[in-house]
ZAVOVEX-377588 format. One record per atom (N, C-alpha, C): x, y, z; residue in three letters. Coordinates in steps of 0.2 Angstrom, whole numbers, padded with zeros to 4 digits, always signed. Each point is the difference from the previous one (the first is absolute). Layout:
! ZAVOVEX-377588
XYZALA/...
//
This chain:
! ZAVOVEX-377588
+0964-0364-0277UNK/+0001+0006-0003UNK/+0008+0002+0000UNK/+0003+0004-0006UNK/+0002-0001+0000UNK/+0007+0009+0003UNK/-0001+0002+0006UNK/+0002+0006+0003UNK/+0006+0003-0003UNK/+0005-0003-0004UNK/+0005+0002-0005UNK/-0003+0006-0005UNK/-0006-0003-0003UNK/+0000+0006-0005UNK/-0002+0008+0000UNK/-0001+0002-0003UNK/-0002+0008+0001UNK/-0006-0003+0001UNK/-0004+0009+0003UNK/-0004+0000+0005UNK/-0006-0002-0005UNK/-0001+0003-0006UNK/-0005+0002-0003UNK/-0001-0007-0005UNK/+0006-0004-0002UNK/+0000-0007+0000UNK/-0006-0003+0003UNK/+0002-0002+0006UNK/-0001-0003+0006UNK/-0009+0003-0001UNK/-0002+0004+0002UNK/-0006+0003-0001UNK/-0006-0004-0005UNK/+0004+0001-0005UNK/-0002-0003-0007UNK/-0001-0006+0001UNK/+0005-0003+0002UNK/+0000-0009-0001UNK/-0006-0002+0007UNK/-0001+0004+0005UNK/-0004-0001+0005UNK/-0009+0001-0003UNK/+0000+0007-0002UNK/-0007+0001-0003UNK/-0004-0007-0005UNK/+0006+0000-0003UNK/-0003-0005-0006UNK/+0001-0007+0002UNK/+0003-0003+0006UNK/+0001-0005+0005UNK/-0010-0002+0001UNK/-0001+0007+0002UNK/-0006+0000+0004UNK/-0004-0001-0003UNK/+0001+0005-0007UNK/-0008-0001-0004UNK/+0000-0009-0004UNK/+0007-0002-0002UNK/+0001-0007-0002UNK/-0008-0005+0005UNK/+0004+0003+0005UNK/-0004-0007+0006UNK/-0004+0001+0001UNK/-0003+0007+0000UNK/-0008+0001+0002UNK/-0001-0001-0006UNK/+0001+0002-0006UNK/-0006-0003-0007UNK/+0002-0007+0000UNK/+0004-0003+0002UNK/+0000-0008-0001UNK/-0005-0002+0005UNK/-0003+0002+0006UNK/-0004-0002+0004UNK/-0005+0001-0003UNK/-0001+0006-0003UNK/-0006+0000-0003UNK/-0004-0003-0005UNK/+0005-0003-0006UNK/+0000-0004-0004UNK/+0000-0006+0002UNK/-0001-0002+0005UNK/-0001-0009+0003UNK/-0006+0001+0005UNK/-0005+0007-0001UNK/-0009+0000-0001UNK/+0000+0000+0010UNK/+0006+0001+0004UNK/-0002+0000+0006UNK/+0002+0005+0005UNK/+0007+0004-0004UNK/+0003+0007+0003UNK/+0005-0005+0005UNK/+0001-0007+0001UNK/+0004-0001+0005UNK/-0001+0001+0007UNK/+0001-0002+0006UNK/+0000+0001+0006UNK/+0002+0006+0002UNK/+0000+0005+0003UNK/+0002+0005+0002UNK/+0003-0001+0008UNK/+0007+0002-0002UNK/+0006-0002+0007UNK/-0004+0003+0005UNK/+0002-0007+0006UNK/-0003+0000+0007UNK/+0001+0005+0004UNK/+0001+0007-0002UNK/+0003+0005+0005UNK/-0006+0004+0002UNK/-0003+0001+0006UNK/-0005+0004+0004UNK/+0003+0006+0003UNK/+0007+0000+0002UNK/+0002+0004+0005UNK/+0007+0006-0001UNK/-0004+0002-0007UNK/+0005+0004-0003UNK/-0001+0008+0004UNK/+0005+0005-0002UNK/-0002+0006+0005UNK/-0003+0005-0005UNK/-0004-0001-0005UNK/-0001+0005-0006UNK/-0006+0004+0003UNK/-0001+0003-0001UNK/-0006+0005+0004UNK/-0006-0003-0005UNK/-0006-0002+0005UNK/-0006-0001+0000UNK/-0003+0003-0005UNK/-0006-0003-0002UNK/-0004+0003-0005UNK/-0003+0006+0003UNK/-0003+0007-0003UNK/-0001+0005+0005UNK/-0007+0001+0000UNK/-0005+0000+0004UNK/-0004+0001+0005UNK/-0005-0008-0003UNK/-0002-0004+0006UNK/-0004-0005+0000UNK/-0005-0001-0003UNK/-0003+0005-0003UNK/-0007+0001-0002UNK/+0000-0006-0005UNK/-0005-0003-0004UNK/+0002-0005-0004UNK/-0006+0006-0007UNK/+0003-0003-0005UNK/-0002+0005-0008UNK/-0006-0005-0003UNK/+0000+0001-0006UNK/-0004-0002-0006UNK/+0005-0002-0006UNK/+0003-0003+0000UNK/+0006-0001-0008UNK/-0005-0001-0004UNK/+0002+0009-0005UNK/-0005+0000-0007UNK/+0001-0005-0003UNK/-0005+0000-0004UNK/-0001-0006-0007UNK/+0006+0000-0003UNK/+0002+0006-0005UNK/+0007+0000-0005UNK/+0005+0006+0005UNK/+0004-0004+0001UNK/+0007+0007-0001UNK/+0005-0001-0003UNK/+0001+0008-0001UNK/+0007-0003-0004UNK/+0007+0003+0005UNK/+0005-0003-0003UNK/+0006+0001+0005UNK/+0005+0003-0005UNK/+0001+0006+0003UNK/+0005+0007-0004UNK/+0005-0004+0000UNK/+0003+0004-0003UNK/+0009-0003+0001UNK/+0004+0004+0007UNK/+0003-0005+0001UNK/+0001+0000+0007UNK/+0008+0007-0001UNK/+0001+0005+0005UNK/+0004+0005+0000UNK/+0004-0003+0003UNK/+0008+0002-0001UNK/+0006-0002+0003UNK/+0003+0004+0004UNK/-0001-0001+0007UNK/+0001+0007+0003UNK/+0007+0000+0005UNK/+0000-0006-0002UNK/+0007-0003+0004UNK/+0009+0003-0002UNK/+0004-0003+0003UNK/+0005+0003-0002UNK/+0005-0006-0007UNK/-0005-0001-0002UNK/+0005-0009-0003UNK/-0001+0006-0006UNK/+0003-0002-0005UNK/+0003+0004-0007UNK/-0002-0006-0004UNK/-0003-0006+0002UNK/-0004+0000-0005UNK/-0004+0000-0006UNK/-0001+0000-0004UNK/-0004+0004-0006UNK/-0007-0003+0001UNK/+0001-0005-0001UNK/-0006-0007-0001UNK/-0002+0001+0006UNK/-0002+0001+0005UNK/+0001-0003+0008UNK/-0008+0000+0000UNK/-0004+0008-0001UNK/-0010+0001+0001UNK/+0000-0005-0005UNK/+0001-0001-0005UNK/-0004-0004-0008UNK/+0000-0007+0003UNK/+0004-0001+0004UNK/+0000-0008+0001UNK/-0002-0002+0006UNK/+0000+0006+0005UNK/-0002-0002+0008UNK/-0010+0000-0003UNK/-0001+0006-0006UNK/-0007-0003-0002UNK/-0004-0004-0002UNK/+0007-0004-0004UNK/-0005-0008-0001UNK/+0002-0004+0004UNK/+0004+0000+0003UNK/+0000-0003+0008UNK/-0007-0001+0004UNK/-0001+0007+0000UNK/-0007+0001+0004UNK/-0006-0002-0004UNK/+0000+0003-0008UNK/-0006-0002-0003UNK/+0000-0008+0002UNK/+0004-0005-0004UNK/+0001-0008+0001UNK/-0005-0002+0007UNK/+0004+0004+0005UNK/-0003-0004+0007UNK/-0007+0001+0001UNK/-0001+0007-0001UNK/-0008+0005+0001UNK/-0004-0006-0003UNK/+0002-0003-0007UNK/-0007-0003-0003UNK/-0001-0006+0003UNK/+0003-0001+0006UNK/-0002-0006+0007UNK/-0008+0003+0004UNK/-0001+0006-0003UNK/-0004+0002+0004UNK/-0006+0000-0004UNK/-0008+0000+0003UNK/-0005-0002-0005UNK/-0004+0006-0001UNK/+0005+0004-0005UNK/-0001+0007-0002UNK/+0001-0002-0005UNK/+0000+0005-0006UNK/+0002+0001-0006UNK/+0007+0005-0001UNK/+0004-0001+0001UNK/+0007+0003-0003UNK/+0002+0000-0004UNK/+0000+0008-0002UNK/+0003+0003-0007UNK/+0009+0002+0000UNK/+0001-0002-0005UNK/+0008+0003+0000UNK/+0001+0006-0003UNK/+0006+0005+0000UNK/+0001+0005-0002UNK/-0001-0001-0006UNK/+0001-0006-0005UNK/+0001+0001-0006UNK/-0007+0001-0005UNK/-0005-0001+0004UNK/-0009+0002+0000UNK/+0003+0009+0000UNK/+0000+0002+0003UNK/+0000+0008+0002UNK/+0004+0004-0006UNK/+0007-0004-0003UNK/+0004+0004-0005UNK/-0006+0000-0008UNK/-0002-0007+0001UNK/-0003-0002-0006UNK/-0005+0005+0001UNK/-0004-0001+0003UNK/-0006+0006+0001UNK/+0001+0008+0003UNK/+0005+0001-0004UNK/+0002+0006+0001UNK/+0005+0002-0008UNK/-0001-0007-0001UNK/+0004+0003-0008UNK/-0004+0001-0004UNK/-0006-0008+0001UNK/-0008+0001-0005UNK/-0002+0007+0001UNK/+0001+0004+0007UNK/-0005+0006-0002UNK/+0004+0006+0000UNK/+0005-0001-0004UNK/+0006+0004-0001UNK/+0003+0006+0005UNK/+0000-0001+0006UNK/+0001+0004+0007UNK/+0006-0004+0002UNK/+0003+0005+0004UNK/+0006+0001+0004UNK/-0002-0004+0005UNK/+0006-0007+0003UNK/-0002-0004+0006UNK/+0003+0004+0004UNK/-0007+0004+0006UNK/+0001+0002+0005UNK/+0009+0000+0004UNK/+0002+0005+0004UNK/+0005-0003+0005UNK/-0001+0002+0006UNK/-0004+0004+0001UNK/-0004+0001+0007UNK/-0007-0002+0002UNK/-0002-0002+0004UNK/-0004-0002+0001UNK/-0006+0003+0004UNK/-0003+0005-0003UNK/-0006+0004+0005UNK/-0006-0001-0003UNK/-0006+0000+0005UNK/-0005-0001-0001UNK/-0002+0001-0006UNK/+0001+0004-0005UNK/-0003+0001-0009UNK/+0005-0006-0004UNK/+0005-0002+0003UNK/+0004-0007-0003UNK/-0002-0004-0001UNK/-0002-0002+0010UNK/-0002-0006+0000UNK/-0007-0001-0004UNK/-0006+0006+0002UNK/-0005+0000-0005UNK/+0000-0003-0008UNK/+0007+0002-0004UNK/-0001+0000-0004UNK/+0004-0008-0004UNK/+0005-0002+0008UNK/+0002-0006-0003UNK/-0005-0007+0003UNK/-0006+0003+0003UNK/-0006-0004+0002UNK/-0003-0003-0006UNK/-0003+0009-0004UNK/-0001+0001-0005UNK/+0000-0005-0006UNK/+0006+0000-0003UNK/+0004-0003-0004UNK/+0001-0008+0001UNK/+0002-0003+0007UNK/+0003-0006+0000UNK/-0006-0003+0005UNK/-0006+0002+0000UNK/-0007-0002+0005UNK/+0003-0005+0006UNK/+0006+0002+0003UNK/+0001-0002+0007UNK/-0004+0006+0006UNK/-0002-0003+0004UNK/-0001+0002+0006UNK/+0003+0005+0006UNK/+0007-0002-0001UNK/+0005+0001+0007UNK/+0006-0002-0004UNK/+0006+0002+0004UNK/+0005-0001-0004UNK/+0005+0001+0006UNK/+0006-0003-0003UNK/+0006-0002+0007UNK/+0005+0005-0001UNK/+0002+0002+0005UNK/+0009+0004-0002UNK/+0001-0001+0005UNK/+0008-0003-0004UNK/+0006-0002+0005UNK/+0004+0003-0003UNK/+0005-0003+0005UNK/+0007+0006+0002UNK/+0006-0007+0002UNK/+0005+0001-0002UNK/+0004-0005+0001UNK/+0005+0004+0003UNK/+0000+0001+0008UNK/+0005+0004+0007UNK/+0006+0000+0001UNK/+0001-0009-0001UNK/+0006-0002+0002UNK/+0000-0004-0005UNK/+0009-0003-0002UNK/+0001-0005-0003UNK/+0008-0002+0000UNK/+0002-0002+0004UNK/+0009+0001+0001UNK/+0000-0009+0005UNK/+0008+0000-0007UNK/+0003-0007+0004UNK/+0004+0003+0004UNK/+0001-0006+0005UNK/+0005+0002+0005UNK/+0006-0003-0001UNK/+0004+0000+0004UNK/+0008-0002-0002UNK/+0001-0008+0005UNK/-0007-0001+0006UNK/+0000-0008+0001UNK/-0007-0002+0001UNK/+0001-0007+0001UNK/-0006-0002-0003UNK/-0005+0003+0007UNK/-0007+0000-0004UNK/-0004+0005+0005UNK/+0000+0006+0002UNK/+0003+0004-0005UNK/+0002+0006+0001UNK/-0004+0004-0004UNK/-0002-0004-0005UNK/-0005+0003-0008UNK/-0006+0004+0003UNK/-0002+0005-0004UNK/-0007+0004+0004UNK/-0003+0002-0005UNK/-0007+0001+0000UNK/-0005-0002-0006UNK/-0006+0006+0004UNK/-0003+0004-0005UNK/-0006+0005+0005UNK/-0005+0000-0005UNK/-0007-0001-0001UNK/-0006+0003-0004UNK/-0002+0006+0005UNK/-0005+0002-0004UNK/-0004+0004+0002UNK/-0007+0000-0006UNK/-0007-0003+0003UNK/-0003-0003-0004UNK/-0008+0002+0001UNK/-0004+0005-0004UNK/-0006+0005+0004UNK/-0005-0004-0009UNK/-0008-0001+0003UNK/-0004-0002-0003UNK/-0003+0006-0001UNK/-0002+0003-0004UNK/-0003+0007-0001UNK/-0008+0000-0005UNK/-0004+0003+0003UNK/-0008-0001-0004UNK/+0004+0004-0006UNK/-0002-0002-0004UNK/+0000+0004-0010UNK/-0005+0003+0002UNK/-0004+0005-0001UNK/-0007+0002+0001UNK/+0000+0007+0005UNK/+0002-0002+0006UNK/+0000+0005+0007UNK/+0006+0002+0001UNK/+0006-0005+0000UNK/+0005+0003+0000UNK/+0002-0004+0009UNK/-0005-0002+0001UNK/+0002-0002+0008UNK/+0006-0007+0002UNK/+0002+0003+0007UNK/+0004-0006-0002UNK/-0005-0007+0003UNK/+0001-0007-0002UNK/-0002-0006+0003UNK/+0004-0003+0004UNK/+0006+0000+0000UNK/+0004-0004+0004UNK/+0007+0001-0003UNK/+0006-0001+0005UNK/+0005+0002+0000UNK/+0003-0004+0005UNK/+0007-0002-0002UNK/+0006-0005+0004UNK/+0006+0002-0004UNK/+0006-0002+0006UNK/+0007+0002-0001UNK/+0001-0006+0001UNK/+0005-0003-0002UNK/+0005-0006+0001UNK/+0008+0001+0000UNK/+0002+0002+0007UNK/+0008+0002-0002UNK/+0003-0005+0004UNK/+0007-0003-0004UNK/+0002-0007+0004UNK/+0007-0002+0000UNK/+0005-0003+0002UNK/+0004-0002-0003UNK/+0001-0008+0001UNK/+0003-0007-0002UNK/+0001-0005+0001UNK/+0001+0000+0007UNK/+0003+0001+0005UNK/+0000-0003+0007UNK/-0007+0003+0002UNK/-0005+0005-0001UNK/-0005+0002+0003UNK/-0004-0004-0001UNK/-0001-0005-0005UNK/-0007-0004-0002UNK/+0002-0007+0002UNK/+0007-0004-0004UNK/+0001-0005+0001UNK/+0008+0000+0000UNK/+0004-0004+0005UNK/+0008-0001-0003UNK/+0003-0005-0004UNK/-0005-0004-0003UNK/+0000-0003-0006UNK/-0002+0003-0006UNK/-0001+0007+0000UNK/+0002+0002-0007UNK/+0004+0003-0004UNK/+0001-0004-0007UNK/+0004+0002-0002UNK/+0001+0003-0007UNK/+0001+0006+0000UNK/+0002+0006-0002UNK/-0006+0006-0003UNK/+0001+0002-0003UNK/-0005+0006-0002UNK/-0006-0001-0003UNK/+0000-0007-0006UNK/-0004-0002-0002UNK/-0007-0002+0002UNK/+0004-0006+0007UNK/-0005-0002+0006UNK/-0002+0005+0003UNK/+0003+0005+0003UNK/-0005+0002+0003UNK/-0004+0004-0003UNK/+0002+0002-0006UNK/-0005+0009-0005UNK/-0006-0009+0000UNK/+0002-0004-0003UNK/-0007-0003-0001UNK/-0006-0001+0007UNK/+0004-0003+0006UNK/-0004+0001+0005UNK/-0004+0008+0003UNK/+0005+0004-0003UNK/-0004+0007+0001UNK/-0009+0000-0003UNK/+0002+0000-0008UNK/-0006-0001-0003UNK/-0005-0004+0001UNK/+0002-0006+0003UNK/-0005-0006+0003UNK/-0001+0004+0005UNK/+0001+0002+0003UNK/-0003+0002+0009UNK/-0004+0007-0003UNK/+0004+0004-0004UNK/-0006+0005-0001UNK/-0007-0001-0005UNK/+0000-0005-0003UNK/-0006-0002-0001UNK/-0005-0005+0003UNK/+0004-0001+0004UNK/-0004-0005+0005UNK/-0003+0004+0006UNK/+0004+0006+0003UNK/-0004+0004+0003UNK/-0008+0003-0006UNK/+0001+0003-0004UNK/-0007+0003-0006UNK/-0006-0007+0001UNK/+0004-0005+0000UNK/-0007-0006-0001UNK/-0002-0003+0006UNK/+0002+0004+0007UNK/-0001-0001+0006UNK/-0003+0008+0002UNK/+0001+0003-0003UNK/-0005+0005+0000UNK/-0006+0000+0000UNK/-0002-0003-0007UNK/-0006-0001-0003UNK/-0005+0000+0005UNK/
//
């Protein structure tokens, strides 16, 4: 990577690094190995209990809540996450079901999400549950290792409103592994580990 360029550069060129590699894994029907790393410091999935992963969910578009400036950051950390979620032996719906079925019935696509939303985007898109995420962190650092990457990622019933499960994953290169390298690597091993906790929940 290349630490010369401006910040929001670098950003860009990392995001789209990431989603490159994980759809080319995905495109070769097996999602690739996922790096040998067990011993990162990202905070634990939250309480042990194990869930029911509904039949269909769909996954919102993820909110950038980070301090990165840039524009694309949610839209692509979502297909990020959608790509890897359909490793899972659910049904995963992508946001682009939610706008379409919100255009066919001529309504406004929600921007907050309260119990009468989610009802209604059950409603409309016959998913079950539905995910929102949060992209926390997202910043290169100035040497290798230094990059740091955060979700925040809650499975929510469509229908009650209740939560099912919920994980953070905040990390930087030297935290997980000191062979990786740069922002791209790790945003994508972020995603790997936070869907690998959801299907060890199960």
């Amino acid at each position: 990577m290349n630490r010369g360029r401006s910040g929001a550069s670098v950003e860009r060129c990392g995001i789209l690094a990431a989603a490159a590699l994980l759809l080319s894994s995905v495109a070769a029907g097996c999602g690739g190995s996922p790096p040998p790393v067990e011993t990162d410091t990202a905070a634990p999935a939250a309480p042990a209990a194990t869930f029911s992963m509904p039949e269909k969910v769909l996954v919102l578009p993820f909110e950038n809540r980070s301090e990165s400036r840039e524009m694309a950051l949610g839209t692509l950390m979502t297909e990020l996450f959608v790509s890897q979620l359909r490793h899972l032996p659910t049904t995963i719906i992508a946001p682009s079901t939610l706008v379409s079925a919100y255009a066919d019935a001529k309504r406004p696509v929600p921007t907050q999400y309260d119990l009468r939303a989610l009802n209604e985007i059950a409603d409309l898109t016959g998913c079950d549950a539905v995910i929102l995420g949060a992209v926390t962190q997202y910043a290169s650092g100035r040497s290798l290792g230094d990059d740091r990457v955060g979700f925040d990622v809650r499975v929510i019933d469509a229908r009650t409103g209740t939560r099912l499960f919920a994980t953070t994953f905040v990390a930087t290169g030297k935290d997980v592994d000191p062979t990786i390298r740069g922002i791209d690597q790790l945003t994508l091993l972020g995603v790997r580990k936070v869907t690998e906790r959801i299907a060890r929940a199960r």
